[in-house]
C-alpha positions in Angstrom: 0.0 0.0 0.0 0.7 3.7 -0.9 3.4 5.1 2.2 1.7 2.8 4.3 4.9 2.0 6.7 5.2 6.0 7.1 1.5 6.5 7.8 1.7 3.7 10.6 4.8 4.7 11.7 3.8 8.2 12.6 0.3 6.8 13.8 2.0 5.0 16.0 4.4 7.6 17.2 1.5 10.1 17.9 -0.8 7.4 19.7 2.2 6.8 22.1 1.8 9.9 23.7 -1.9 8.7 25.0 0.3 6.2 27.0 2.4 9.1 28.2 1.5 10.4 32.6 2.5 13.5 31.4 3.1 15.7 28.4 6.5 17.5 29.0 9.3 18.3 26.9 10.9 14.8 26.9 7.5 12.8 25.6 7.2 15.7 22.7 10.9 14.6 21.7 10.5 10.8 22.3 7.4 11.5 19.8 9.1 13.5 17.6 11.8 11.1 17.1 10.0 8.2 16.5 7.8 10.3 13.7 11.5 11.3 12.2 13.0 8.1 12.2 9.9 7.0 10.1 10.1 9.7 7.6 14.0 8.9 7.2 13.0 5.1 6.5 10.6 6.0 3.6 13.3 8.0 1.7 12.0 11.9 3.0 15.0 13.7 2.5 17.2 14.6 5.7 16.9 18.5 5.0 12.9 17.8 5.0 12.7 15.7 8.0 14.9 18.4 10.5 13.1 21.0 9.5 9.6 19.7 9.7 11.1 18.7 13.6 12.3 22.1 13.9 8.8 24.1 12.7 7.1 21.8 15.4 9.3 22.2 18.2 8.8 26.7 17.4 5.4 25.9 17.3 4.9 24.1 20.1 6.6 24.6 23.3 5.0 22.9 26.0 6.4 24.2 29.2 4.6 27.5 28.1 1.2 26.0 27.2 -1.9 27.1 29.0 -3.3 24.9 32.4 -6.2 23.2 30.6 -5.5 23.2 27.1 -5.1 19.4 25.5 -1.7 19.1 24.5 -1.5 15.7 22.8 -4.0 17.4 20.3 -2.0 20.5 20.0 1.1 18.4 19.3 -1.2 16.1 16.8 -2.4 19.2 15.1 1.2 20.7 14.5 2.5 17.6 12.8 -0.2 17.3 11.1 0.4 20.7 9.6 4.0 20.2 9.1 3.8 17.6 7.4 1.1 19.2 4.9 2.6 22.0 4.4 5.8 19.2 2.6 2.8 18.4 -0.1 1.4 21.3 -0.6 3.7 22.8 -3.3 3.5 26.3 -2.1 1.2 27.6 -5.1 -0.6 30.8 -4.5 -4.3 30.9 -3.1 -6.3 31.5 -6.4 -4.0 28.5 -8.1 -5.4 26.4 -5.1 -9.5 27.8 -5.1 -9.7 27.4 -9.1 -8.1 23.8 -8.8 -10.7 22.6 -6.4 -13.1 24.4 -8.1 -12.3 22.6 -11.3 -11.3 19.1 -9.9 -14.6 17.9 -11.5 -13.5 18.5 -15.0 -9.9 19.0 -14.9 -6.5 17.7 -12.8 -4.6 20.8 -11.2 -3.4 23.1 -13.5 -6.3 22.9 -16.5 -9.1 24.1 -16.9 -12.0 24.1 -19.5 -12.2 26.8 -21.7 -8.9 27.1 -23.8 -6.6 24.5 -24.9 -4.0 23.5 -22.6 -0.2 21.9 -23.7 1.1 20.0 -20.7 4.9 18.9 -20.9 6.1 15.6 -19.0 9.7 15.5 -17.8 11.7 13.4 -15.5 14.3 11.1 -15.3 14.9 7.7 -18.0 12.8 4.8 -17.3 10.3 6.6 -14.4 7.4 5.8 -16.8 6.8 9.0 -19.0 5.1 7.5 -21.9 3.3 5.5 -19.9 1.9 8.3 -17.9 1.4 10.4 -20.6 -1.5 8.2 -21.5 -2.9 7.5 -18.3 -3.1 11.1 -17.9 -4.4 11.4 -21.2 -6.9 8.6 -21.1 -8.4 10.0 -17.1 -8.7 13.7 -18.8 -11.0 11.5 -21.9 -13.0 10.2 -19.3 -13.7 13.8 -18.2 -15.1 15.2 -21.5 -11.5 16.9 -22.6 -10.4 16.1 -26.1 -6.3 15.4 -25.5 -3.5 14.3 -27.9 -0.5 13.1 -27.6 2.9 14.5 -29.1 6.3 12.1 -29.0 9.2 14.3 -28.9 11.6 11.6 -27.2 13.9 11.3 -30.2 16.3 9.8 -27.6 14.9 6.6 -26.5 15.0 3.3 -29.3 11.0 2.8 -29.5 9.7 5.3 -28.0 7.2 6.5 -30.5 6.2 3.0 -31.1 5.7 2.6 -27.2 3.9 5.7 -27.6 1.4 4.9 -30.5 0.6 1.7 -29.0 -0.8 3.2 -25.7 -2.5 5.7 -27.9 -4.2 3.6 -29.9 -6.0 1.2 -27.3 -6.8 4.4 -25.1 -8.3 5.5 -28.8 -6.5 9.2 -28.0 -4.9 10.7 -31.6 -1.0 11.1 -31.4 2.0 12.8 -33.2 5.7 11.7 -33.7 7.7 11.0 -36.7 10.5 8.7 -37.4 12.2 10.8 -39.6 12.7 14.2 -37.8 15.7 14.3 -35.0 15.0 17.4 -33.7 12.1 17.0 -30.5 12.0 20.3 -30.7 10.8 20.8 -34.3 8.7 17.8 -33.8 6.8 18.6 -30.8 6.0 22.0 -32.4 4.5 20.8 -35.6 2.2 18.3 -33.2 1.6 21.0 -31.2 0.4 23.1 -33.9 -1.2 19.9 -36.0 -3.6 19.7 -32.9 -4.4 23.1 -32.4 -6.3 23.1 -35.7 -8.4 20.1 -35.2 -9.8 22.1 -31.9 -7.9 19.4 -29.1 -8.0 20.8 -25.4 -5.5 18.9 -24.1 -2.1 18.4 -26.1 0.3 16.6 -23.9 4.0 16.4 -25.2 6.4 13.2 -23.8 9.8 14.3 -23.9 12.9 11.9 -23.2 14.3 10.9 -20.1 17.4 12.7 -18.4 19.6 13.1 -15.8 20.8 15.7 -13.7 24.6 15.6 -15.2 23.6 15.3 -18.5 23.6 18.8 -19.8 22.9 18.5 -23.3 19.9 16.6 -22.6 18.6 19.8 -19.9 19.6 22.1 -23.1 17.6 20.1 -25.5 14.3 20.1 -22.8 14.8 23.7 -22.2 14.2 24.3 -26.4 11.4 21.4 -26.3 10.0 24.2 -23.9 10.7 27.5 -25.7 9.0 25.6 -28.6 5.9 24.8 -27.7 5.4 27.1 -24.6 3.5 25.1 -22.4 0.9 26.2 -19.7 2.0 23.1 -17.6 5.0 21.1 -16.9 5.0 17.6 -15.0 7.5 16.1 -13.3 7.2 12.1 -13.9 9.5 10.5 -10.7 9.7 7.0 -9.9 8.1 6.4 -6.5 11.2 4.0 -5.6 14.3 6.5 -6.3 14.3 7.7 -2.8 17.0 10.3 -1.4 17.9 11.1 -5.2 14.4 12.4 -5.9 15.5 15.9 -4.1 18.2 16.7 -5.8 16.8 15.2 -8.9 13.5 17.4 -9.0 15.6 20.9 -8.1 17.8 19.8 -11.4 14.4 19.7 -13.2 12.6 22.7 -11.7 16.1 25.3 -12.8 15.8 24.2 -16.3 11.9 24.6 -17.0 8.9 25.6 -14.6 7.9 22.5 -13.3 4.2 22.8 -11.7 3.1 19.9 -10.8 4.7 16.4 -9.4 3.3 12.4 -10.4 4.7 9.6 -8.4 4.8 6.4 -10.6 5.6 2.9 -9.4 3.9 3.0 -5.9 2.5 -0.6 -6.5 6.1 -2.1 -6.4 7.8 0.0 -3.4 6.3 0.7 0.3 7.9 3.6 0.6 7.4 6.3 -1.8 8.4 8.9 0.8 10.6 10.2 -1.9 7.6 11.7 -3.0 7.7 14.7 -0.6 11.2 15.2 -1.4 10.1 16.0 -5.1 7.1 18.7 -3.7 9.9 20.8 -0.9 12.1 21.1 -4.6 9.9 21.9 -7.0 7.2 23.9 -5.0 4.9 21.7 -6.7 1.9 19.6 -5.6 1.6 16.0 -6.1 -1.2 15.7 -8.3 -1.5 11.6 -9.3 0.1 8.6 -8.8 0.6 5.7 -10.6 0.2 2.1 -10.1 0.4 -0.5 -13.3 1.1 -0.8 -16.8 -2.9 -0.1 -18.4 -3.7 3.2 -18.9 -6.6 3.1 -16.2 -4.4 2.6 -13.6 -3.9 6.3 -12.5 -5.6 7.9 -9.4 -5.9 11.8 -8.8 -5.1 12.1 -5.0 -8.1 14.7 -4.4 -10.6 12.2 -6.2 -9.1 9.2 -3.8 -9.9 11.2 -0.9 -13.5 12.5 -1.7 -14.2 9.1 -2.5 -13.1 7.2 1.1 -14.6 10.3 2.9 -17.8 10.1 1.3 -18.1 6.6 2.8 -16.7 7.2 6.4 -19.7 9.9 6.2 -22.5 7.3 5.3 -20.2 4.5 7.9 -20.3 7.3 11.1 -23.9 7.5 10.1 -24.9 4.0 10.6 -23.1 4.0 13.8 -25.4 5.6 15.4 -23.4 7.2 17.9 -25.0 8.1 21.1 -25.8 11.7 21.4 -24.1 12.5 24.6 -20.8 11.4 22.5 -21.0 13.2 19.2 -18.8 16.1 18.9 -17.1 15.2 22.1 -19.7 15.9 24.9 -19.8 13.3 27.6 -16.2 13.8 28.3 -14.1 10.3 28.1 -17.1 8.0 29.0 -16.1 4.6 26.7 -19.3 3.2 25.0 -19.6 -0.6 26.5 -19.0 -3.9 24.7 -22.5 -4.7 23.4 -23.4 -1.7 21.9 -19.5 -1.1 20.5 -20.3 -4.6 18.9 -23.5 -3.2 17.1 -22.0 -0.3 16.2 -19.0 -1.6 14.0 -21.8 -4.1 12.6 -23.4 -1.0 11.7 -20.7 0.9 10.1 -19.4 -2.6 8.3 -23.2 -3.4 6.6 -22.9 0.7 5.2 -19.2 0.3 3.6 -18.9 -1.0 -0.1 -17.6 -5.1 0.4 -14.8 -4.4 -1.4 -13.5 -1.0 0.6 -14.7 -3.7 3.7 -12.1 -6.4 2.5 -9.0 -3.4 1.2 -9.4 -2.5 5.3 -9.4 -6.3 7.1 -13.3 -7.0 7.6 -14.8 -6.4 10.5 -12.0 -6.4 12.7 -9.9 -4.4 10.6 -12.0 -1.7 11.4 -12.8 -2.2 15.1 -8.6 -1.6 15.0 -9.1 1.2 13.1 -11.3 2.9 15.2 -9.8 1.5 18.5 -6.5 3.1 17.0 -8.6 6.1 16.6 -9.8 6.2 20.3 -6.1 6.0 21.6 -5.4 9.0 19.7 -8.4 10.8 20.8 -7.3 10.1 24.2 -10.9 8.9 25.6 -14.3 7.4 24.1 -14.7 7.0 20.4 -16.0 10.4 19.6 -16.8 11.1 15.6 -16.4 15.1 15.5 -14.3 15.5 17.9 -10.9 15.5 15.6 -9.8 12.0 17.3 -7.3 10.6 14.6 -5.8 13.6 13.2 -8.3 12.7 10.4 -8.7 14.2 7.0 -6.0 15.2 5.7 -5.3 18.1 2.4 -6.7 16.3 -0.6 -3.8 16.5 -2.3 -1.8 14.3 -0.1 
């Protein structure tokens, strides 16, 4: 599963502090360590990691907190932050309200109205051309009309790679096996597509590295040539501490706006990821699992989706009144009616979101994970588990 040692790694670090007499100084360092050490095992990059300890540490100092106040949820809550603020990407505040505005129809960074030319970058063999179609094909599904333009000159097969994903997706395509120049040829398909009224031109590009200086030269003309409104950075989900340095290479030759993680199906970690978002100032936007050209997931789609169904699952629950939205203070529901309530909530989640999360007892854990946190009952309102989260996480 997507990051799913980091997410129980800092889960666990932040429930520990439940356990904790006393919230002092030493048990906001014992937590903070154990949340560190689990964002150095996914591959977050070192810089990341002491500064996110750093920002909580300014933020919270717990000696100087208020008699009264709940700290383990003021500590939760910074964190929480922290560690949003490394996915965010740092775009400005109308960027942001139009994007979620727009999520129906478009993926950050287009929207309907004029046509849009989105250039993919990234290293050799993170899955480009690949992506390029998934991205493609998602848009297709959405009522956009995209294309898709090979300028990898570079890479033995590429256009055929290329022109076979386009063709079962059913999306039109430009390349040529004649022209050498990517930059001449990405223009003409630019242009080509224009004319037939396509929204969405996307242009693959070939892979480079960081050293290779001719290769930044030639993506830097790819760029001046067709001028595009957005520019993707493709990075494979398993590079790990290279994906920092990697994506700040990318970002100084062209205006990267926007990150996709590929190959999370076949690495745990991923947390390279957030590396790629503190460099570029860019938000992850999709990830990738799989070859087919289905197989791509917007983040902020992924969360609606789960949310909409712990909505209808709290529902069911039925939770007594004196517990919703924490009143009733830390008075535990008993064992009977705790049993009809996870029935409750199982019978309203889809069999197959039921199954992804254990059964049954999956998500009694879940939700007794979910008390600890909270510190008391279970207590849906009340902010127990840290929950939500930015939808582009």
């Amino acid at each position: 599963m997507v990051l799913n040692e980091l997410g129980r790694g800092i889960t666990s670090a932040l429930a520990s502090m439940a356990n904790a007499m006393v919230i002092d100084e030493a048990a906001l360092d014992e937590c903070l360590k154990e949340i560190c050490k689990a964002l150095l095992q996914s591959d977050v990059n070192v810089k990341l990691v002491a500064a996110m300890r750093s920002n909580v540490k300014k933020r919270v100092n717990v000696e100087e907190l208020a008699a009264g106040l709940n700290k383990r949820k003021i500590i939760e809550k910074a964190v929480f932050d922290e560690i949003c603020a490394m996915l965010d990407g740092g775009g400005d505040g109308d960027e942001k309200k139009a994007a979620a505005k727009d999520g129906a129809s478009g993926s950050y960074g287009v929207r309907k109205g004029k046509p849009h030319v989105v250039m993919f970058v990234g290293l050799q063999g993170s899955g480009k051309t690949t992506t390029c179609t998934k991205y493609a094909y998602w848009h297709k599904k959405k009522g956009w009309k995209p294309a898709l333009v090979c300028a990898d000159t570079f890479r033995a097969g590429a256009f055929d790679q290329l022109k076979q994903n386009a063709t079962k997706a059913q999306i039109p395509f430009y390349g040529s096996y004649e022209e050498t120049d990517p930059a001449v040829i990405a223009q003409q398909g630019v242009e080509l597509f224009r004319r037939e009224g396509r929204d969405l031109i996307i242009v693959d590009t070939s892979g480079r590295h960081k050293q290779e200086a001719a290769l930044f030269e030639e993506m830097r003309q790819v760029a001046e040539a067709v001028k595009p409104d957005l520019a993707v950075f493709v990075m494979d989900g398993s590079i790990g501490q290279a994906a920092f340095d990697q994506a700040k290479a990318f970002k100084e030759s062209v205006e990267v706006g926007a990150v996709i993680v590929t190959k999370l199906d076949g690495h745990a970690k991923g947390g390279g990821a957030l590396s790629a978002v503190a460099a570029t100032k860019s938000p992850v936007i999709f990830y990738g699992t799989g070859r087919g050209h289905q197989e791509v997931f917007m983040l902020l789609e992924a969360y609606k989706h789960y949310a909409k169904y712990a909505t209808q699952a709290l529902k069911a629950a039925n939770i007594p009144k004196n517990l919703k939205g924490g009143k009733g203070g830390d008075a535990p529901l008993n064992a009977r009616h705790m049993q009809q309530t996870m029935q409750r909530m199982a019978g309203a989640l889809p069999p197959q979101l039921l199954r992804q999360m254990g059964g049954p007892s999956g998500l009694a854990q879940l939700m007794k994970s979910m008390e600890q946190m909270g510190g008391g009952g279970m207590m849906p309102g009340g902010g127990g588990g840290g929950g939500g989260g930015k939808g582009r996480k």
